[in-house]
C-alpha positions as CSV (number, residue, x, y, z in Angstrom):
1,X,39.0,-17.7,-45.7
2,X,40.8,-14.6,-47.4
3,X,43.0,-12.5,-45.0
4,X,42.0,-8.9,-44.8
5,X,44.6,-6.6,-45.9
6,X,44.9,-3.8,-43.2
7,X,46.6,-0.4,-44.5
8,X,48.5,1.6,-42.6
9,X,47.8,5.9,-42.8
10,X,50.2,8.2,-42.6
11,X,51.0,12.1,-42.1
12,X,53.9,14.4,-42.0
13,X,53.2,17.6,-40.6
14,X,55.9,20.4,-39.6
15,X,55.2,23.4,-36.9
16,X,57.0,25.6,-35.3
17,X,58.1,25.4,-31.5
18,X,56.3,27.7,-29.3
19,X,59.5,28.1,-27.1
20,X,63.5,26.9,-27.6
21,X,63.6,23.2,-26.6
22,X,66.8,22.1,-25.0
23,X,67.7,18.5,-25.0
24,X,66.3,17.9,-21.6
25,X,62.5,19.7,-22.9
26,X,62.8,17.2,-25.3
27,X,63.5,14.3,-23.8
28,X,61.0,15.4,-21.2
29,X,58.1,16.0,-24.1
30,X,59.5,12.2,-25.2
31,X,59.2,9.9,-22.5
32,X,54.9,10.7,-22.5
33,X,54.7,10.9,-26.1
34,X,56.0,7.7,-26.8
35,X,54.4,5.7,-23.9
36,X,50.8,7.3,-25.7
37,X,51.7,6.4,-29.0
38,X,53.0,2.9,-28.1
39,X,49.4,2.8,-26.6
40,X,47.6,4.2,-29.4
41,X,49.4,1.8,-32.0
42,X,51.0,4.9,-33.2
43,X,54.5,4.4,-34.4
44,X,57.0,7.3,-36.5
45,X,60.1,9.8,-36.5
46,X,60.1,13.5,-35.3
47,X,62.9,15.8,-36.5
48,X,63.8,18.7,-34.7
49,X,65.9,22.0,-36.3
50,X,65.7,25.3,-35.7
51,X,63.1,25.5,-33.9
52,X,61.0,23.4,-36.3
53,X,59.6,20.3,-35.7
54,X,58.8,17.8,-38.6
55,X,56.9,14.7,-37.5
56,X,55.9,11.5,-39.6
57,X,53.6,9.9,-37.6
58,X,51.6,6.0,-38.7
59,X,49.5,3.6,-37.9
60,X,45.2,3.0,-37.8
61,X,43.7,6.1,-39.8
62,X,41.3,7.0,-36.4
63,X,44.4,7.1,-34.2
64,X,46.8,8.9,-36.6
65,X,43.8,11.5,-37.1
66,X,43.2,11.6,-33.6
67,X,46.8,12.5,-32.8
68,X,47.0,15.0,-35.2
69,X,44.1,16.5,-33.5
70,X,45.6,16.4,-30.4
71,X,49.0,18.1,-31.6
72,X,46.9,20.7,-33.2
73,X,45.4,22.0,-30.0
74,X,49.0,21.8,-28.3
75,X,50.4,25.0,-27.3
76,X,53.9,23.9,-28.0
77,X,53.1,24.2,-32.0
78,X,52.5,27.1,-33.9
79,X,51.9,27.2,-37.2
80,X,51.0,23.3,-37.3
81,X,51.0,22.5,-41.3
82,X,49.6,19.1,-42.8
83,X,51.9,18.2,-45.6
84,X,51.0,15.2,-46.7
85,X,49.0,11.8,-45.3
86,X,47.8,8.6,-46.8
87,X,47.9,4.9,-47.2
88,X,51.0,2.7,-46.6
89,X,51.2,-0.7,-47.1
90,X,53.0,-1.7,-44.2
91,X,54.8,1.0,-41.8
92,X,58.1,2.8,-42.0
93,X,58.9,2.6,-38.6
94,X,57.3,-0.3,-37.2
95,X,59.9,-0.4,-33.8
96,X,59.7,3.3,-33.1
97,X,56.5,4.8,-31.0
98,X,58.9,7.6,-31.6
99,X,62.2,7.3,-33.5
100,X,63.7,11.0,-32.9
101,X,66.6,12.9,-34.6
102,X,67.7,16.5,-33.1
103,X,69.6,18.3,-35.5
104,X,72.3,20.2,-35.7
105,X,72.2,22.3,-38.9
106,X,75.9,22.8,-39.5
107,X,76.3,19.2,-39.5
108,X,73.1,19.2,-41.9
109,X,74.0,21.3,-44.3
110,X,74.0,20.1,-48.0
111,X,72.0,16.9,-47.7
112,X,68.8,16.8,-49.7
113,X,66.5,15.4,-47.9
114,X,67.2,18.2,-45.2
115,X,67.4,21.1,-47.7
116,X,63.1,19.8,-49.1
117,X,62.6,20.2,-45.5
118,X,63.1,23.8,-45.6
119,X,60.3,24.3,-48.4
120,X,57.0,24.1,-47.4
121,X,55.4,22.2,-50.0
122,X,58.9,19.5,-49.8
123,X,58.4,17.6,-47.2
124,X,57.1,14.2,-48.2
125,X,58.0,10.7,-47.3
126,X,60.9,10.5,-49.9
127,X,62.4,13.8,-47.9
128,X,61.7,12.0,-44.8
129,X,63.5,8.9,-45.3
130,X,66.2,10.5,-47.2
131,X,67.0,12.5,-44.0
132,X,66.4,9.8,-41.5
133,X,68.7,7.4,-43.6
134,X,71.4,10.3,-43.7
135,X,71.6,10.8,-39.8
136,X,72.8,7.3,-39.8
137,X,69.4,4.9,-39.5
């Protein structure tokens, strides 16, 4: 018997928060998130700057889509974009129902894969990991 080759699907979106988050909002917004995606078989990395959020988020193309659904009706975001989404192979993240990185834009400053994330049409999954790996993952 052949094995079947399951895909993984991916997006990376970016939006705008609604309000300030402190550290404690976003540890509070956190601790659910995670426990759903972890349930959902949902796994991924949110960055938050500025007031912007940018969110790579994987696992079973329903659920992913589904999520993404869900974040879209979430008063929290504004100006929710999709930048890109897609097959993978295997995931990016596969410990993480939410690996996330605040940051601190003077500390940011100068590294590339933060400086596509400014430009709308940038972000992509090299941008991603290029930023994730420079915050010390």
């Amino acid at each position: 018997m052949v094995g079947i080759l399951v895909l993984m699907y991916y997006l990376i979106y970016s939006s705008y928060a609604s309000i300030p988050f402190t550290d404690e909002d976003l540890t509070e917004l956190l601790v659910p998130s995670r426990q759903r995606n972890l349930f959902m078989g949902v796994t991924g990395v949110l960055f938050y700057f500025d007031g912007k959020f940018v969110q790579l988020i994987e696992g079973k193309e329903a659920n992913v889509k589904l999520l993404h659904e869900k974040l879209c009706r979430d008063e929290r975001h504004n100006d929710l974009q999709l930048h890109k989404e897609g097959e993978l192979k295997k995931r990016l993240f596969p410990n993480w129902s939410m690996a996330f990185k605040p940051i601190a834009i003077e500390n940011i400053k100068g590294v590339h894969g933060f400086n596509d994330m400014t430009l709308p049409n940038a972000v992509n999954i090299d941008s991603v990991m290029t930023l994730y790996r420079a915050l010390g993952k």
